[in-house]
N, C-alpha and C positions, 0 to 999 in steps of 0.2 A: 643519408648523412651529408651534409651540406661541408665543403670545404673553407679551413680557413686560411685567407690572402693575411699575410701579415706585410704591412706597408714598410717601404724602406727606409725611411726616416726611425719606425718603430726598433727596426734592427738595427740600424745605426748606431741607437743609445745602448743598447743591452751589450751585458759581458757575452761575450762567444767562445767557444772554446773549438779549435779545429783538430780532427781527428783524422788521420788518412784512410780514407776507404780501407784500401788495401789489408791495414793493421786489424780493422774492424772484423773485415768478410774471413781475413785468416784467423785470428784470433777466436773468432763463434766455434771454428772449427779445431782447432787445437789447443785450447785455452780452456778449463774450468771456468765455469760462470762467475765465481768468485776473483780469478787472474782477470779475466775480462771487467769487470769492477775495479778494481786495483789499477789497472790500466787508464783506464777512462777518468780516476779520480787521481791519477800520475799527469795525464795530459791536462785537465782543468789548473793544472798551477802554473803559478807565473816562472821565468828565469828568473835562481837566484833561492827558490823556495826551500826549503832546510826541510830533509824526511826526518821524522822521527816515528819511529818503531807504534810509539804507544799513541800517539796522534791519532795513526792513520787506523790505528785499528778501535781506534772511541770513533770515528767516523764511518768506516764501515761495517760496525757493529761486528765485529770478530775476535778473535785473538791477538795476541801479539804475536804468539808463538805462530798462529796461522798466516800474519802479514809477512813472517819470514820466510815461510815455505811457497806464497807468491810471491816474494822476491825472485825464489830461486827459481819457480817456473818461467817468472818472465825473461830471466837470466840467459836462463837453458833455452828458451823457446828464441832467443833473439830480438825480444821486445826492447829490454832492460840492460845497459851497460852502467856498472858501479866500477869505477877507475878510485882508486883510495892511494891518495899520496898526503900533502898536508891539508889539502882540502879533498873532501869526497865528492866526486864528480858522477851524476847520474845524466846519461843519454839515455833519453826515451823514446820508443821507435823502430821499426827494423832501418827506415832511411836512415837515421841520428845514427845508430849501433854503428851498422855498417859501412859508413863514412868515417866513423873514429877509428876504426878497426884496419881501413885503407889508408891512413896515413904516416 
């Protein structure tokens, strides 16, 4: 199987989305492969991007009732902080989580 170089001007144009290893390697591990889905298509949005419930679960092909119950894992597991005052505020991340949580 022949490897492919992708040129960097190629990547330059394309959307990226950056994931930290870290979140990745533990997550495989303590994450439902569905919370790890959930994650990955948490990280692909921009600052600013508005959750809604029924959205994310026409995109991941799941429930609604099921996108709250990854809520809650990523919640528990340290991925996911939801701060709810007059805006609701999500950090995504164990870096993010854990930085809002030390100040």
């Amino acid at each position: 199987m022949k490897n492919t170089v992708i040129k960097k001007s190629v990547v330059e144009n394309m959307k990226m989305t950056r994931i930290p290893t870290s979140d990745l390697a533990d997550g495989y591990l303590e994450l439902r492969p569905n919370a790890i889905k959930l994650l990955t298509y948490f990280y692909s949005k921009g600052d600013g991007w508005e959750f809604k419930n029924d959205v994310i679960a026409s995109h991941l092909g799941v429930k609604i009732s099921t996108v709250r119950t990854l809520i809650s894992e990523l919640v528990s597991k340290g991925y996911l902080l939801v701060v709810k005052g007059k805006v609701i505020n999500y950090f995504v991340g164990k870096k993010e989580v854990s930085a809002y949580r030390s100040e």
